[in-house]
C-alpha positions in Angstrom: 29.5 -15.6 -47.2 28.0 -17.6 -44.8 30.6 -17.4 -42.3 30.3 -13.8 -42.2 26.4 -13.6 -42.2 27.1 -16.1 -38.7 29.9 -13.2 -37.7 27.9 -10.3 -37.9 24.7 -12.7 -36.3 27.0 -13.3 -33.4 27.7 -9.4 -32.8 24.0 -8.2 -33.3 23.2 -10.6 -30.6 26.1 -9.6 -28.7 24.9 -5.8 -29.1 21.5 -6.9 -28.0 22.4 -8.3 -25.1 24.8 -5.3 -23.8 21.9 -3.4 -24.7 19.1 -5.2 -22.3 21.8 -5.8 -19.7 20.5 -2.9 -17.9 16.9 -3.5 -18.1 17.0 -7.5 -17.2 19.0 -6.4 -14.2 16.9 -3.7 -13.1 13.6 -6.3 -13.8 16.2 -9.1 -11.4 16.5 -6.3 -9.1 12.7 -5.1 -8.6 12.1 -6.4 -5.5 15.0 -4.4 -4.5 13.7 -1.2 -6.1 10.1 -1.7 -4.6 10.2 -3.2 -1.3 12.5 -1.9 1.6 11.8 -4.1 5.0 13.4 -4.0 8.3 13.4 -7.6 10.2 12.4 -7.3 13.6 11.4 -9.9 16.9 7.6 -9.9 17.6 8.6 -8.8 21.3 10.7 -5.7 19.8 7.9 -4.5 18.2 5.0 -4.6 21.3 4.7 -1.5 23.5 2.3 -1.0 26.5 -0.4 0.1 23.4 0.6 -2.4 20.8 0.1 -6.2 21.1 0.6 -9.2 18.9 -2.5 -10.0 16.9 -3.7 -12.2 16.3 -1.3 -14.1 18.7 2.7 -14.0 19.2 3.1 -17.6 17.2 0.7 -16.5 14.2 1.5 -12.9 14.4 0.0 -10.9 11.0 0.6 -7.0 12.7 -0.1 -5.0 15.6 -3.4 -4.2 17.6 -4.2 -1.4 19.4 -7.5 -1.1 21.1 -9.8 2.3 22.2 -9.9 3.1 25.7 -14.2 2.0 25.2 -16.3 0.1 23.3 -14.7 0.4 19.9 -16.8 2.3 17.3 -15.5 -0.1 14.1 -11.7 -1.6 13.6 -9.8 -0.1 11.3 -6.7 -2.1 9.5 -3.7 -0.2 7.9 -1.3 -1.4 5.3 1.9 0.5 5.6 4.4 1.8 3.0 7.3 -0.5 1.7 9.3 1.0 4.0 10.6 -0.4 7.7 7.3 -2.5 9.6 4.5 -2.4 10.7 6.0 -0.9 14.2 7.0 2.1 12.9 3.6 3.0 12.5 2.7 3.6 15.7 0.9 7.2 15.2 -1.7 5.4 13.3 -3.0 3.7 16.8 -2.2 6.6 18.7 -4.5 8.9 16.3 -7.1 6.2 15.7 -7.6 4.7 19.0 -8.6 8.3 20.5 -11.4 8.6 17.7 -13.0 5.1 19.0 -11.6 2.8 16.8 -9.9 -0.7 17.2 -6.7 -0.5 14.6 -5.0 -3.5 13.2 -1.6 -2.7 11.9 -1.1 -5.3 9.2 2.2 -6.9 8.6 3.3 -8.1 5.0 5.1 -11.2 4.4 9.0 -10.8 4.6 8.6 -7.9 6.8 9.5 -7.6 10.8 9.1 -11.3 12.2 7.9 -12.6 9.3 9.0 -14.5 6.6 7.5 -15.3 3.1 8.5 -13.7 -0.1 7.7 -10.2 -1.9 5.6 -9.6 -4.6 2.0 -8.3 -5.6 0.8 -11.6 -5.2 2.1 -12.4 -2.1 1.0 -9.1 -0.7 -1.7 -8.9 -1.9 -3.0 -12.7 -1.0 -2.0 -12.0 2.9 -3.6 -8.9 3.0 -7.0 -10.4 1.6 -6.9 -13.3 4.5 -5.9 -10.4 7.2 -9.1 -8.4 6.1 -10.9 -11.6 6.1 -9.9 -12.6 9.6 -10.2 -9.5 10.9 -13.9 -9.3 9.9 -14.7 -12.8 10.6 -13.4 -12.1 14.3 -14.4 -8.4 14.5 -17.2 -8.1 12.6 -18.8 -4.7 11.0 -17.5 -2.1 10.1 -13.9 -2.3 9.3 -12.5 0.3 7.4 -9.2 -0.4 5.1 -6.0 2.3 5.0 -3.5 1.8 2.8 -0.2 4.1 2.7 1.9 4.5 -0.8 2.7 1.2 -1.5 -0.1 -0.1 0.8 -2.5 2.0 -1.0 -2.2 -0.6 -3.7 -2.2 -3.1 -1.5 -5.4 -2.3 0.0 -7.2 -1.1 -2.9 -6.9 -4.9 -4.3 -7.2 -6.6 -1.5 -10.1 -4.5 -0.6 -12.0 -4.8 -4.1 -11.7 -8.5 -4.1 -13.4 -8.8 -0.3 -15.5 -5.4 -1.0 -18.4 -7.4 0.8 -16.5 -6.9 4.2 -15.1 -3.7 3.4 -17.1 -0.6 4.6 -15.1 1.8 3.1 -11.0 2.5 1.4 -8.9 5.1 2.6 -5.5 5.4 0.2 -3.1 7.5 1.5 -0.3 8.9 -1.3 -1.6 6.3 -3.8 -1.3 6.3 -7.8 -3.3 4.7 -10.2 -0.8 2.5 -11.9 2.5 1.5 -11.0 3.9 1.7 -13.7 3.2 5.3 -14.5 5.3 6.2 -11.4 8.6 3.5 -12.4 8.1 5.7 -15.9 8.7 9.5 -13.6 11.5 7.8 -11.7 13.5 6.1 -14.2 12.6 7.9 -17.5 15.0 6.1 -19.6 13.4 2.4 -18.8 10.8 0.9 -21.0 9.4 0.2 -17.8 6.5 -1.8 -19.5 8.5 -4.7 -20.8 9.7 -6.2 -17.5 7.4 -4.6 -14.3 6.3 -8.0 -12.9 4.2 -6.1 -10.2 1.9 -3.8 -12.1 0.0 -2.7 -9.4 -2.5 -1.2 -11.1 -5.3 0.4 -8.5 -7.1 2.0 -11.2 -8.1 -1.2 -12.8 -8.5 -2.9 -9.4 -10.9 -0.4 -8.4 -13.0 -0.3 -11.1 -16.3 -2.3 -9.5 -15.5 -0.7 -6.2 -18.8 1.0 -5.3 -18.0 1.6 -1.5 -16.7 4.7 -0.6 -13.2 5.9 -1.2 -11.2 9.0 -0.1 -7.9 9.4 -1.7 -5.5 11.9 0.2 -2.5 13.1 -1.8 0.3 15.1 -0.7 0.7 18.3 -2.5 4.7 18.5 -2.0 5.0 14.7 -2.8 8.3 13.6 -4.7 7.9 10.1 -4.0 4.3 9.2 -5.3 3.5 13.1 -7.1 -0.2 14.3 -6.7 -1.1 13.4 -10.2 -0.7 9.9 -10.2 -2.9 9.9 -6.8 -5.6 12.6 -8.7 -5.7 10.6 -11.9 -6.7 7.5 -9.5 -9.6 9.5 -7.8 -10.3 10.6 -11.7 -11.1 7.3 -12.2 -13.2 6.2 -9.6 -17.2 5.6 -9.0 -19.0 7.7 -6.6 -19.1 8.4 -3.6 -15.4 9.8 -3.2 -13.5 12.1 -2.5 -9.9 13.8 -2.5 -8.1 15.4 0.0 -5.2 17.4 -0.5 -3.0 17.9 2.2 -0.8 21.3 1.9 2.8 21.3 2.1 3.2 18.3 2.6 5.8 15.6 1.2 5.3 11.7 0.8 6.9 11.2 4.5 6.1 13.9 6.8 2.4 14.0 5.5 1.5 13.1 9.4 2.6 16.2 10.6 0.4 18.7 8.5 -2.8 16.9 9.5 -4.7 16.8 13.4 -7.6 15.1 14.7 -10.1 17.4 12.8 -8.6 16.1 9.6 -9.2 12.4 10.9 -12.7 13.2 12.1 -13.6 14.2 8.5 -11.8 11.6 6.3 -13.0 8.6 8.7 -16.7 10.0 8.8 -17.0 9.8 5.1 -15.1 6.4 4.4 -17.9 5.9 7.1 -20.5 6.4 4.7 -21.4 9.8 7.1 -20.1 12.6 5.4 -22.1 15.1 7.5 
């Protein structure tokens, strides 16, 4: 009797573990479901409008500065996708409003090294912004992109007191909820190490935010981006930008569009 109770123990475990074979791989595998990076040299990524910043040896991203007197600096956190350099429009967009732009750099990402993860991210992007003002000063304006959206709105609530204002770019409130569209069949809550959750990160936040979702977005879908804004403390706002999808979103907006988000994340709605 009690050999057999240890038999059919054995093959209950053994079911067990074919069962969660698939889910503890796809938990070993996150960082390879969430973050996509392309190495690059610092020098591949300059250009005659892009420098290192802060220098070549300590590089943390790209600067791009106004032809004048800049009117504020603005720092983007990209997508999870590529590097910073690839963002390139951001400066060429920003930079003709006035504005000095920082294209931040994660850890692990073009020239630099370090490892993945919300913490990680999130810890280099809260001493960027905290550089950035320390060197620059007031105001500095924080855009985040998809995954740098979440980025941003953490790294942004935990140093709100040098953070004029948040624009998030295709963001969602919680990870999580966008694993759970994806990859249905995944109880996506027992092994997400990264939870990413803006909503609860943004909960103080009493600066102003704009939240810009993509209507055609199959990537990061409206909803998750309007159930963020849902949740958020005046003053904010939402932008919906038509027919667009979560990659070509920079193509269905011009300078008017910039003019209008930046003035209110300004605190100068007009």
């Amino acid at each position: 009797m009690r050999t057999t109770v240890k038999k059919y123990a054995f093959l209950l475990l053994g079911f067990l573990v074919a069962c969660l074979m698939p889910f503890t791989g796809a938990a070993v595998l996150q960082d390879r479901l969430l973050y996509f990076p392309e190495k690059a040299k610092v020098a591949d990524m300059l250009s005659d409008g892009l420098q290192a910043w802060p220098s070549r040896r300590e590089f943390r991203g790209l600067l791009a500065e106004p032809p004048g007197p800049a009117r504020g600096t603005i720092v983007v956190f990209h997508g999870n996708a590529g590097h910073a350099g690839h963002r390139s429009f951001y400066a060429t967009e920003l930079t003709r409003l006035g504005f000095r732009v920082i294209l931040a750099e994660y850890p692990g990402y073009g020239p630099r090294d370090g490892a993945f993860g919300e913490k990680s991210l999130v810890g280099d992007a809260e001493e960027t912004i905290a550089r950035i003002h320390g060197r620059y000063g007031p105001p500095l304006l924080v855009v985040g992109e998809s995954l740098g959206a979440a980025v941003a709105a953490e790294a942004g609530a935990h140093q709100r007191d040098k953070v004029a204002g948040l624009l998030l770019i295709t963001p969602w409130d919680r990870l999580e909820n966008v694993a759970s569209h994806h990859y249905a069949w995944l109880p996506v809550k027992w092994f997400l190490r990264d939870p990413y959750d803006s909503a609860a990160n943004l909960a103080g936040f009493t600066g102003p935010v704009l939240v810009a979702v993509a209507e055609r977005d199959n990537t990061v879908p409206a909803p998750f981006g309007r159930a963020l804004y849902e949740g958020l403390a005046p003053p904010k706002r939402l932008a919906v930008i038509l027919g667009a999808g979560h990659d070509d979103w920079p193509d269905h907006v011009d300078e008017g569009w910039w003019r209008r988000v930046l003035a209110f994340v300004l605190g100068n709605p007009g």
